[in-house]
C-alpha positions in Angstrom: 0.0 0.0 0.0 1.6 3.3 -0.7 2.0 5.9 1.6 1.0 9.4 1.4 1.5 12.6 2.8 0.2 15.4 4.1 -3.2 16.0 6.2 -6.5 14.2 5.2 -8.9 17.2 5.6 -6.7 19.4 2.6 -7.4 16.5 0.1 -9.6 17.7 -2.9 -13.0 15.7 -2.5 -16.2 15.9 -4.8 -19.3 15.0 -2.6 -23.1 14.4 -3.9 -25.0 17.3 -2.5 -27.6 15.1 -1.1 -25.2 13.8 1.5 -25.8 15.9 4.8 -22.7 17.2 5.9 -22.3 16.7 9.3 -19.3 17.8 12.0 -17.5 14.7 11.5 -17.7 14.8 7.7 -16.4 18.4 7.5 -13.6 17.5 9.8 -12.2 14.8 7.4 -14.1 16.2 4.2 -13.0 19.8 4.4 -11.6 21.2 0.9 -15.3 19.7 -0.9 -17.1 20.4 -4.0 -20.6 19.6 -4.2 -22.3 18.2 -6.8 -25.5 17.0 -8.0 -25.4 13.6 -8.5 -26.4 13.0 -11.8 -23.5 15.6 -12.7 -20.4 14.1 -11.4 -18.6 12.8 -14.5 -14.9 12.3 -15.2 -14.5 16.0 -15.7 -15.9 16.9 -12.0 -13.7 14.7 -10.7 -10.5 14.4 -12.5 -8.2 16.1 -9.8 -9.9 15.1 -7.2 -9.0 12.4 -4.4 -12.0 11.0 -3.0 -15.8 11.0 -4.3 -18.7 10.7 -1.8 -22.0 9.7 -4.2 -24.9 8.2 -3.3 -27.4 5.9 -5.6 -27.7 8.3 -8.6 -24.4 8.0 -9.5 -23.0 5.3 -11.6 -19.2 4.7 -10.6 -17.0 2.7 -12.3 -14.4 2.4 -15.2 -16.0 4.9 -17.3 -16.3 7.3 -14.7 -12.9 6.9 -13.1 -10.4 6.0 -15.6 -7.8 9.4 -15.5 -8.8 10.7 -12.6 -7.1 11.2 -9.2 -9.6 9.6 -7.3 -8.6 7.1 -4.1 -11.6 6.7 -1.7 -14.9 6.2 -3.3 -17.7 6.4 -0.2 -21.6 5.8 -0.9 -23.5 6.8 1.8 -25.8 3.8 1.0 -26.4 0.3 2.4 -26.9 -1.0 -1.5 -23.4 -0.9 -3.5 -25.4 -2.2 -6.7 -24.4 1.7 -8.1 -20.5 0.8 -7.4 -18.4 -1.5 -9.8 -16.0 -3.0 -7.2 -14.0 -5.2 -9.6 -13.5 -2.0 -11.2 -12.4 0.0 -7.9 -10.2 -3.3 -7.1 -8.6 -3.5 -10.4 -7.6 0.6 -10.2 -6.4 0.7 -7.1 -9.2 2.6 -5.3 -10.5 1.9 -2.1 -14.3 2.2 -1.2 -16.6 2.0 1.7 -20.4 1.6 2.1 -23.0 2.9 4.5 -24.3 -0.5 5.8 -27.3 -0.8 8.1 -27.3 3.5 7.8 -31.5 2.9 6.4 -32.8 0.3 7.8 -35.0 1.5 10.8 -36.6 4.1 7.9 -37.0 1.2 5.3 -38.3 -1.3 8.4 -41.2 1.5 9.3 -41.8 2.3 6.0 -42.6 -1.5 5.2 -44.8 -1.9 8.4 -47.0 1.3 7.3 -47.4 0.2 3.9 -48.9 -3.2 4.9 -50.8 -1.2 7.7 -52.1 1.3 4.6 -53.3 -2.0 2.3 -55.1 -3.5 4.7 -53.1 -6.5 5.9 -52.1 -5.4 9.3 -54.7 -7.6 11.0 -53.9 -10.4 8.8 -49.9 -11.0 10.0 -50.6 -9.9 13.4 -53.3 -13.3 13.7 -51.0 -15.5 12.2 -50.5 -14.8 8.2 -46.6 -15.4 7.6 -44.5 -12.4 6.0 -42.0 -13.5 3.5 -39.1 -11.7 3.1 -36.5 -11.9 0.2 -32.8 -11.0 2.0 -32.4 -10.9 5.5 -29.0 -8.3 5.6 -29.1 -5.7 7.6 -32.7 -4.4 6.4 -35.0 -7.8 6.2 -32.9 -8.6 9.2 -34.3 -5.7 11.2 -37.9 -6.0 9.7 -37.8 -9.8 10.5 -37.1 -9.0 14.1 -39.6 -6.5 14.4 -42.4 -8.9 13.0 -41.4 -11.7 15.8 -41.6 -9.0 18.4 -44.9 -8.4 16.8 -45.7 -11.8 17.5 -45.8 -12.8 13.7 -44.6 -15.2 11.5 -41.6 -14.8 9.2 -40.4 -17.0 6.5 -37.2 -15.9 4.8 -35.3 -16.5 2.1 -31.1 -15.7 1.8 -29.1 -18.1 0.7 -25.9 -16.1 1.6 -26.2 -15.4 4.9 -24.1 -17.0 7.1 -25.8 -17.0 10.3 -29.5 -17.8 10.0 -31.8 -15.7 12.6 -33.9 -17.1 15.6 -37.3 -17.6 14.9 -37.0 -16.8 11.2 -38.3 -20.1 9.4 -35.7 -20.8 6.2 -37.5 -21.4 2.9 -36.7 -21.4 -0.3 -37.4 -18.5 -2.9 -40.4 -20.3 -4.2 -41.7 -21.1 -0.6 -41.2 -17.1 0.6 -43.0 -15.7 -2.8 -46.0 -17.9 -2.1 -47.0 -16.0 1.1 -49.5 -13.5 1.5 -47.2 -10.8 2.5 -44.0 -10.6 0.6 -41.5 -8.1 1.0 -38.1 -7.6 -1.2 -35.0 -6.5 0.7 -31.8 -8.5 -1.1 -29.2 -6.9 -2.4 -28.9 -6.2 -6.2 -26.0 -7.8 -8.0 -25.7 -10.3 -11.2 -22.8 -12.0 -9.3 -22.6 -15.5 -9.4 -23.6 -17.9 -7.4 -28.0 -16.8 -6.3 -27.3 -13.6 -8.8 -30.2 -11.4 -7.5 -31.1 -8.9 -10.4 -33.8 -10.1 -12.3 -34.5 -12.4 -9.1 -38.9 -12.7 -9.8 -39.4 -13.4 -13.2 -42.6 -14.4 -14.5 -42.1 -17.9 -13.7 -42.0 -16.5 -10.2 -44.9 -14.1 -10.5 -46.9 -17.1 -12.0 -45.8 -19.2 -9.0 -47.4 -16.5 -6.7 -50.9 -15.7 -8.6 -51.0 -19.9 -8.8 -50.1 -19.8 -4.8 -53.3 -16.6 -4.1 -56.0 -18.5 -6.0 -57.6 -19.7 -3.3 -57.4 -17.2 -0.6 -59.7 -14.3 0.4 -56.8 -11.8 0.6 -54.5 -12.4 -2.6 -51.4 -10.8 -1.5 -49.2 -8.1 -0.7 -46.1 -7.3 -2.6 -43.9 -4.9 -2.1 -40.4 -3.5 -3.2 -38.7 -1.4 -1.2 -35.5 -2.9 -1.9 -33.9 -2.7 -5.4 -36.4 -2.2 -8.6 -34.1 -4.6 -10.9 -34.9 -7.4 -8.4 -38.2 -7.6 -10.2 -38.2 -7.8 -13.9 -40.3 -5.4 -16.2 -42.3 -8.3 -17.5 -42.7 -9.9 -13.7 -43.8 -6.7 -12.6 -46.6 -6.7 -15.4 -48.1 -10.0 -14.5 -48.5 -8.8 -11.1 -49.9 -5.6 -11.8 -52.7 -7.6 -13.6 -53.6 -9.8 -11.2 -55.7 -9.4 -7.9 -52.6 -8.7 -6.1 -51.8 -5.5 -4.3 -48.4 -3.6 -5.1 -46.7 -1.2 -3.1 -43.2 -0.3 -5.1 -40.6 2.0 -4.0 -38.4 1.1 -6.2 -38.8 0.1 -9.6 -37.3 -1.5 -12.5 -36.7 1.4 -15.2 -35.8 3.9 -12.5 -35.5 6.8 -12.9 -37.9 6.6 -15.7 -41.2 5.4 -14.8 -44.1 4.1 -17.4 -47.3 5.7 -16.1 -49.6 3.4 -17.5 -47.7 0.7 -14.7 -47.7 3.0 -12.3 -51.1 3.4 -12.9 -51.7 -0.2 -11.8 -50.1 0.4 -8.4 -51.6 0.2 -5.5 -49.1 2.6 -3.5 -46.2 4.0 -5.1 -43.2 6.6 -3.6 -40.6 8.0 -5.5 -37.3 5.5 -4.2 -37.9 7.5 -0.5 -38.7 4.5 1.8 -34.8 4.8 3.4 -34.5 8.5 3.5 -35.5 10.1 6.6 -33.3 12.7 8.5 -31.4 10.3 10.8 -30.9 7.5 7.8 -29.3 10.3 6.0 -27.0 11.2 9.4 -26.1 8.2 9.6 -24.9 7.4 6.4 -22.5 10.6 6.8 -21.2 9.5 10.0 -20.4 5.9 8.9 -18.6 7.7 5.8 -17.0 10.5 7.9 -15.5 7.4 9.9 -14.4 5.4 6.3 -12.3 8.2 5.2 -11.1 8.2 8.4 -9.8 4.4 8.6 -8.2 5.2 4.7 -6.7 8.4 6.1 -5.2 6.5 8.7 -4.3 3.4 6.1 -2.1 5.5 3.9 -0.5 7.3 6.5 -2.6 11.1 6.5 -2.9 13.0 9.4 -6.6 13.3 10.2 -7.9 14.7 13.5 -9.7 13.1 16.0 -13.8 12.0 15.6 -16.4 11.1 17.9 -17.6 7.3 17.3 -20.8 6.7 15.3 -24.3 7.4 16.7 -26.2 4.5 17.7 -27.7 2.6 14.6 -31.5 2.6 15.9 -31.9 5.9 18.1 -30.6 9.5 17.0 -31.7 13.0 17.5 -35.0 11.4 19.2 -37.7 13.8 20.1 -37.3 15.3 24.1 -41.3 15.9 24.2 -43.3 12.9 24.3 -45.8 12.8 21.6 -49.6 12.7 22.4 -51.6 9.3 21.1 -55.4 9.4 22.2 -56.9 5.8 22.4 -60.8 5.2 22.2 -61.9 3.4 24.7 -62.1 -0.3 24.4 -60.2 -0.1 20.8 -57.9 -2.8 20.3 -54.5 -3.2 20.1 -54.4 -4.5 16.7 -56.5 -1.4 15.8 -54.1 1.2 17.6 -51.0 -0.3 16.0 -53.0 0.5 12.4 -54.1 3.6 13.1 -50.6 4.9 14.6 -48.8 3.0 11.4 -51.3 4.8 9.0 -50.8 7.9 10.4 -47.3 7.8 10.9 -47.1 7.2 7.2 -45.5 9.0 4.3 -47.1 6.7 1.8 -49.9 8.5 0.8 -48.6 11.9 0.1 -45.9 10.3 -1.9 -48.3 8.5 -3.7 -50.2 11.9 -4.9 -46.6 13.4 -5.7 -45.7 10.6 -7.9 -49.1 10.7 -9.9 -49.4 14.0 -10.7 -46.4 13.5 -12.6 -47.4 10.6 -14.6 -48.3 12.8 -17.7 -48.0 10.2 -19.3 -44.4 8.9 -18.0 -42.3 10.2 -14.9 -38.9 11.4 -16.7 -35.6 11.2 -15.4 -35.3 14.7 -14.3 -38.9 14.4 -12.6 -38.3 11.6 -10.7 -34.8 13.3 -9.6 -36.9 16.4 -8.7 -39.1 14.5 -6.2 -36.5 12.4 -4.6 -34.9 15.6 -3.8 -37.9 18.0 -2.6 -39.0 15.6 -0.7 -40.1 15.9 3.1 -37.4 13.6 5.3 -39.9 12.3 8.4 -37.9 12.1 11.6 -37.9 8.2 12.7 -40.5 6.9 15.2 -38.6 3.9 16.6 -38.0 4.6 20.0 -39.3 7.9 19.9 -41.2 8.6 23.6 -45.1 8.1 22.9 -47.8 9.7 25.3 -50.7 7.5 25.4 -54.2 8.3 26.5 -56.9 6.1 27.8 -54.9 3.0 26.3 -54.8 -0.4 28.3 -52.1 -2.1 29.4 -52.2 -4.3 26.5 -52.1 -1.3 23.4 -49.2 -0.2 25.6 -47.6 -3.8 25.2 -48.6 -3.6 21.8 -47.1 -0.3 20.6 -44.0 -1.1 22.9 -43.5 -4.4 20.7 -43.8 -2.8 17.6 -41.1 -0.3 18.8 -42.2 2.9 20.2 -41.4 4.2 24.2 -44.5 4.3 25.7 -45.6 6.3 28.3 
């Protein structure tokens, strides 16, 4: 490994201006250019030494070839946008934001099956399949068994298999009434993921709904390539309900599928305030290891922020329960309301005239509203029983 120079913080750096700059990141980040983006291309970044990006940007070869770069950083858990063979092959080191969404992803998956209608179902004993059990299905797999709910998963790269998760196969997981898609996205062999649900698989899971009174729930709010275009289409036809996130033709969107959706949101479901801290910190604290690597003199920085609690509300918030609702009924309601889904939805379809464009779907990604994260925020509850408290405790919230 060669060894540098100099301090870390006068290095030349071109950062995506959607990554929050926090104290830490300035400290080790602090001669930076920011960029959209979709504009960082060889000639924003041929003199400088480390890029900061997140999803938008494509980096690899293309981009890199000629440049000074050393440290590429995304400050997201999915590296799908990052050709590491590439980086390897030049020389430049790279880090990820790992684990940096998942509490936003893991609430925004329990609201959207709250918002279709299938709360009630999983809570009395309808298992949730989930599609990659990393560090978001992980975390949305526990919180469903502290629900008291089933889980089936399927991951056959994980090394350590999670208690009370049953193991399935992919065929076994798409067949339940709730499925939710959280793998990573690569075309890596062996169990490539892109393209994971073909039709074969979305005929599998119509064939698997024919007989039951609630067909199924599917959503993405993973990676749209692990669905393919024509996949997607047989599902959108059927009686099944869709909730996508993501989608296969991002950032172009068809508005005649769209139109088909159940729920849509414009790639959002990981991107609320603390998510986006957090990804800076676990960069801030990258470049910091590479400083230190190749011998830079960086200064000293505090140690992450805790992975599931940030910046939490000091005021309790105020929850009014009717009397005698149920639990099942308050976790709903709280879910529904605590929701972003359905003023994403509107902002999405008023686009669709008739097809959401690049530069549209850019536009709403980046005007839109960050919600501050309810896990472990401090609830106030009102004329709730001891078992809605138990209840909204389980599904994560301090109650009070």
């Amino acid at each position: 490994m060669t060894r540098a120079r100099g301090n870390l913080p006068d290095l030349s750096w071109v950062i995506d201006e959607a990554i929050p700059i926090t104290a830490s990141l300035k400290q080790v980040t602090g001669n930076a250019r920011m960029v959209s983006g979709r504009d960082i291309t060889p000639a924003t970044i041929e003199r400088a030494d480390g890029l900061l990006v997140r999803s938008v940007t494509q980096v690899d070869e293309a981009l890199l070839t000629g440049s000074a770069v050393r440290f590429v950083g995304t400050a997201t858990a999915g590296i799908d946008h990052l050709d590491v063979t590439a980086l390897a092959r030049l020389g430049v080191k790279w880090a990820s934001a790992p684990g940096s969404n998942a509490t936003a992803v893991v609430e925004y998956v329990l609201s959207a099956i709250a918002m279709s209608g299938y709360l009630q179902s999983i809570l009395t004993g309808t298992p949730v399949g989930i599609v990659g059990l990393g560090a978001v299905g992980g975390q949305l797999a526990k919180r469903l068994l502290s629900l008291g709910c089933q889980v089936i998963g399927y991951d056959p790269l994980l090394m350590h298999w999670p208690s009370g998760v049953v193991k399935g196969d992919l065929e076994a997981v798409l067949s339940q009434t709730v499925v939710s898609l959280h793998a990573s996205l690569h075309d890596q062999p062996s169990f490539a993921s892109q393209g994971l649900v073909g039709v074969a698989q979305a005929e599998d899971m119509l064939a698997a709904s024919a007989t039951r009174s609630q067909p199924g729930l599917f959503i993405n709010a993973g990676r749209g390539g692990l669905v393919t275009p024509q996949a997607l289409e047989c599902l959108l036809a059927s009686a099944w309900t869709t909730v996508l996130d993501t989608w296969p033709t991002e950032p172009s969107l068809d508005g005649s599928l769209l139109a088909q959706c159940d729920w849509v949101s414009p790639h959002i479901a990981g991107h609320s305030k603390e998510a986006k801290r957090r990804g800076s910190e676990l960069l801030a604290h990258a470049v910091a290891q590479w400083g230190d690597q190749v011998g830079l003199v960086r200064p000293a920085i505090t140690e992450p922020a805790e992975m599931t609690q940030e910046a939490l509300p000091a005021t309790p918030t105020n929850f009014i329960c009717e009397p005698g609702e149920a639990p099942e009924d308050v976790i709903a309601r709280f879910l529904c309301h605590a929701s972003v889904l359905a003023r994403e939805d509107a902002r999405l379809r008023q686009g669709a005239m008739p097809h959401i464009t690049p530069e549209l779907f850019d536009r709403l990604r980046q005007s839109y509203e960050q919600p501050s994260e309810w896990t472990g925020a401090q609830l106030q509850v009102s004329a709730g029983s001891t078992a809605i408290v138990t209840a909204l405790t389980q599904l994560g919230v301090a109650v009070s």
